[in-house]
C-alpha beads as a LAMMPS data file, in Angstrom:
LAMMPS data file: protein, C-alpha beads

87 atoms
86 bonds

1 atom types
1 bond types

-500.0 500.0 xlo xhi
-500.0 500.0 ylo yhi
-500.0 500.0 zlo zhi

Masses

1 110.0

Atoms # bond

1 1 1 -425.368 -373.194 -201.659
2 1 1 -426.550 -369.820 -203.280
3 1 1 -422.615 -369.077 -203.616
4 1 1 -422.005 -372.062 -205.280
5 1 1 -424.969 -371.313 -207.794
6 1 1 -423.439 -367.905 -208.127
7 1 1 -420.065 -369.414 -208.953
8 1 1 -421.448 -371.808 -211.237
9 1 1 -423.400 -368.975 -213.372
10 1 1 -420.538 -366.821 -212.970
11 1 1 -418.088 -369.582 -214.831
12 1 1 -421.219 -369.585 -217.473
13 1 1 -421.731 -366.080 -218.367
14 1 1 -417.987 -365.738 -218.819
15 1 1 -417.772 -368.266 -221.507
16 1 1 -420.569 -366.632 -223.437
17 1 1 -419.216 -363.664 -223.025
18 1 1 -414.867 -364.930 -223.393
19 1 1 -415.397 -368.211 -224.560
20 1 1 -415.157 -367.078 -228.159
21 1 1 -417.003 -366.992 -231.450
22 1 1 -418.998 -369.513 -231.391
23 1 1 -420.948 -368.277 -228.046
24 1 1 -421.384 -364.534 -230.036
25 1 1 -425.699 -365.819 -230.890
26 1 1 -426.148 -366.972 -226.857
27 1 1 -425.311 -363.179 -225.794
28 1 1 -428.477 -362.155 -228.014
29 1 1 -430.514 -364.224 -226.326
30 1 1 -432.932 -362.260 -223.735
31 1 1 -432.783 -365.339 -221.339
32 1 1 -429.270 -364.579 -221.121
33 1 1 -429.652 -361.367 -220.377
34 1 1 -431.889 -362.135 -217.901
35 1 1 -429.299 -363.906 -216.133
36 1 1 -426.523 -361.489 -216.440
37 1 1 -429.074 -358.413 -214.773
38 1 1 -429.645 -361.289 -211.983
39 1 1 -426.240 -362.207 -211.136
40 1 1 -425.451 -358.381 -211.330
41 1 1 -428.114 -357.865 -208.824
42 1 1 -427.868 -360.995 -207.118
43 1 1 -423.630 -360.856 -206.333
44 1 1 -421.154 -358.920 -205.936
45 1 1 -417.345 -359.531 -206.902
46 1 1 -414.830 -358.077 -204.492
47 1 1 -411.303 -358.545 -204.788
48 1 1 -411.931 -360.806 -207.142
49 1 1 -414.099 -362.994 -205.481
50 1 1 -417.729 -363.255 -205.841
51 1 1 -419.940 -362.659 -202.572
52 1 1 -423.983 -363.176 -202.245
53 1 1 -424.856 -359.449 -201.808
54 1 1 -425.742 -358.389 -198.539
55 1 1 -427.324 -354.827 -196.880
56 1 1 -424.497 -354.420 -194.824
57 1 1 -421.447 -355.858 -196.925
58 1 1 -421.980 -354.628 -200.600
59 1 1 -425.486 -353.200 -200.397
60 1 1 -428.329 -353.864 -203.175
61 1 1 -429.476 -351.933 -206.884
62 1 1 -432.092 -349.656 -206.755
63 1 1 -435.383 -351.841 -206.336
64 1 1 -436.824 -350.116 -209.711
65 1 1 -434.438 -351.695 -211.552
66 1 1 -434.050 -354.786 -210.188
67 1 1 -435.547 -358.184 -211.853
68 1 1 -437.931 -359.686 -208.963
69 1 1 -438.914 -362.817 -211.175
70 1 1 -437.055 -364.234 -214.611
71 1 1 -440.777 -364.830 -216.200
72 1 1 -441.673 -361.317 -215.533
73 1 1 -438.930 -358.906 -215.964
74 1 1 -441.414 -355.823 -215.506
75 1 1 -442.716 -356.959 -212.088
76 1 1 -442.115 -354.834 -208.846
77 1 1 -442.160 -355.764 -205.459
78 1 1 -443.394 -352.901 -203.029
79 1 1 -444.365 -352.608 -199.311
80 1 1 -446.762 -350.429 -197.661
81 1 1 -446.910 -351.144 -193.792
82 1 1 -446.689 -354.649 -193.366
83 1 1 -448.119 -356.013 -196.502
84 1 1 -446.060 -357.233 -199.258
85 1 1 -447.417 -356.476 -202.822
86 1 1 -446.284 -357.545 -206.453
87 1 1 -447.106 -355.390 -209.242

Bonds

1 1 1 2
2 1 2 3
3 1 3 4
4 1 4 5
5 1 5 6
6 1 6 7
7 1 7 8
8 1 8 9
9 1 9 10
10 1 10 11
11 1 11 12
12 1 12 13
13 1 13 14
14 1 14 15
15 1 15 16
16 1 16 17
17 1 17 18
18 1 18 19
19 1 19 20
20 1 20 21
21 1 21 22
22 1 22 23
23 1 23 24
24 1 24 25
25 1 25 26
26 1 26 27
27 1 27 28
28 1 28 29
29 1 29 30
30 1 30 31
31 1 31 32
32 1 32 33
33 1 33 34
34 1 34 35
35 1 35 36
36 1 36 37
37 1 37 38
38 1 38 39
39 1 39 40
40 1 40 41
41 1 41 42
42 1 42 43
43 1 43 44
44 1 44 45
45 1 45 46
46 1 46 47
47 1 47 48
48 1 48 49
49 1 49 50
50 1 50 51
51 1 51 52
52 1 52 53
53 1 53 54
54 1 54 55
55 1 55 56
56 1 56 57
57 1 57 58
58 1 58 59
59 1 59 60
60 1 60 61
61 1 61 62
62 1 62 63
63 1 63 64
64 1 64 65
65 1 65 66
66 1 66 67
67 1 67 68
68 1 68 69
69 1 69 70
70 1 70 71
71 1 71 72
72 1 72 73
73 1 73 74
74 1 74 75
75 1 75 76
76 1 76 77
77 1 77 78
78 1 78 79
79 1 79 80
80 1 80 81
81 1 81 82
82 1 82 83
83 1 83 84
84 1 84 85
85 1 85 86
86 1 86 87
C-alpha cells in the first residue's frame, strides 16, 4: 500500500511540476513543498522505478533534515537509550 501512495503522489507532483502553466501557483504553495521533501525522503526512484526507502536498499537523509510530521516541519525525532523523544 505505501508504494501505491508513493506512486500516486509521484504521478501528482509531476503534473505540478510538467503539467504546464496553469499548475506554476500550486509549486508556491508550502503544502506542496511539504510533500515533495516527503516523497524525497520517503522514496527512492531507481532505474526508473520508485521504491519505499529502506536501510539496506537505498538508505535514508540525514535525520536533521528530514520532515518527521507535515504540521510541524521543525520537529525532530531523537533517541537516547531506549526512549523515543520529539522535539
Amino acid at each position: 500500500m505505501a508504494l501505491q501512495i508513493g506512486i500516486d503522489g509521484h504521478h501528482l507532483l509531476h503534473q505540478i511540476w510538467f503539467g504546464g502553466n496553469v499548475q506554476l501557483s500550486l509549486q508556491e504553495l508550502s503544502s506542496i513543498e511539504i510533500i515533495r521533501r516527503i516523497w524525497i525522503q520517503q522514496y527512492a526512484i531507481i532505474n526508473c522505478k520508485l521504491h519505499w526507502r529502506t536501510q539496506d536498499a537505498t538508505g535514508f537523509p540525514q535525520n536533521s533534515i528530514c520532515i518527521e510530521s507535515p504540521y510541524d516541519i521543525e520537529a525532530r525525532n531523537s533517541s537516547k537509550r531506549d526512549i523515543n523523544y520529539s522535539i
